[in-house]
C-alpha angles and dihedrals in degrees: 000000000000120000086240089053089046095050099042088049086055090048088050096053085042084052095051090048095050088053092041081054087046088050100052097046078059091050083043089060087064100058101234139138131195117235121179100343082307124112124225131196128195111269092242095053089041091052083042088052096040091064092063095059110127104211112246095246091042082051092055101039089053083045113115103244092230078064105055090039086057106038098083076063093058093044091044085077087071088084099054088048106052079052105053085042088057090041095052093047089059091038102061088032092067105029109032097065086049085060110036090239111150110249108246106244092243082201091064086055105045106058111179103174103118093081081072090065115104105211089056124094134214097266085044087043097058087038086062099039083046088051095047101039080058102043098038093045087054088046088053086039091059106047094052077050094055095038085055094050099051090055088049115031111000090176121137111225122255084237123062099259107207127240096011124205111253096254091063101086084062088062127110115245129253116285102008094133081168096059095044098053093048097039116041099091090053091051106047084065106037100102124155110263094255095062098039120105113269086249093053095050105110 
């Protein structure tokens, strides 16, 4: 890969710590720790959010009808997800071992920490948990897709794609029939440490 994409793809990951520093000194604001997975506020910003808790019948009555008549539509996707989840644990169970792919940590992807805020209410509560199981589950999803891609067809597309996985700077470019010939089988095992097999960490 040349020495300008390389560096442009290490600004970029610079760039993402610095906002993820600008982002906790945000959640700092707040006056919470994480134990055990669990968050905790102090006790006075939990009693101040706590006042603005809107009551769960207060919270439907003041609904807009079009709201509460769509939203078994929105809750029927449950089904389709708890079916890819469970499809996307067999899958890279089976195959990514054949291959040598790193598994995707499926617990850096579904992140249920919001039923833990106090201003929130139960319907607000399951919202949350529904929103994050999805998003989440796409994000996981992903990541298992772009994993498997890079081991196929690392190729880059002829058109700008937009919003590209994280493993598509690696790839060759279109049309380098040369690079690809000479560079599929590093790549399909050039993975950053954190994702390597115990066994292949130097």
């Amino acid at each position: 890969m040349p020495q300008t994409i390389d560096d442009l793809i290490r600004r970029i990951r610079e760039l993402q710590e610095e906002l993820e520093v600008e982002f906790k000194k945000k959640r700092d604001e707040f006056e919470f720790i994480i134990e055990k997975k669990r968050v905790r506020f102090a006790e006075e910003v939990a009693r101040q959010q706590r006042r603005l808790k809107i009551g769960w019948f207060r919270y439907l009555v003041r609904a807009k009808p079009l709201n509460v008549l769509t939203a078994p539509i929105i809750y029927a996707g449950f089904i389709p997800f708890i079916l890819l989840d469970l499809f996307l644990w067999f899958y890279q169970s089976i195959c990514f071992p054949v291959y040598g792919i790193p598994k995707a940590k499926r617990s850096e992807y579904l992140i249920f920490d919001r039923e833990d805020l106090p201003y929130l209410n139960v319907i607000e509560k399951f919202n949350c948990f529904y929103c994050s199981y999805g998003n989440g589950l796409m994000a996981y999803g992903r990541e298992i897709a772009a994993r498997t891609e890079q081991y196929w067809c690392p190729i880059k597309h002829a058109r700008r794609i937009k919003a590209a996985h994280d493993h598509y700077p690696r790839f060759f470019e279109y049309g380098d029939a040369e690079s690809w010939q000479k560079g599929l089988e590093r790549l399909r095992r050039q993975y950053p440490k954190e994702q390597q097999p115990a066994a292949d960490v130097k």
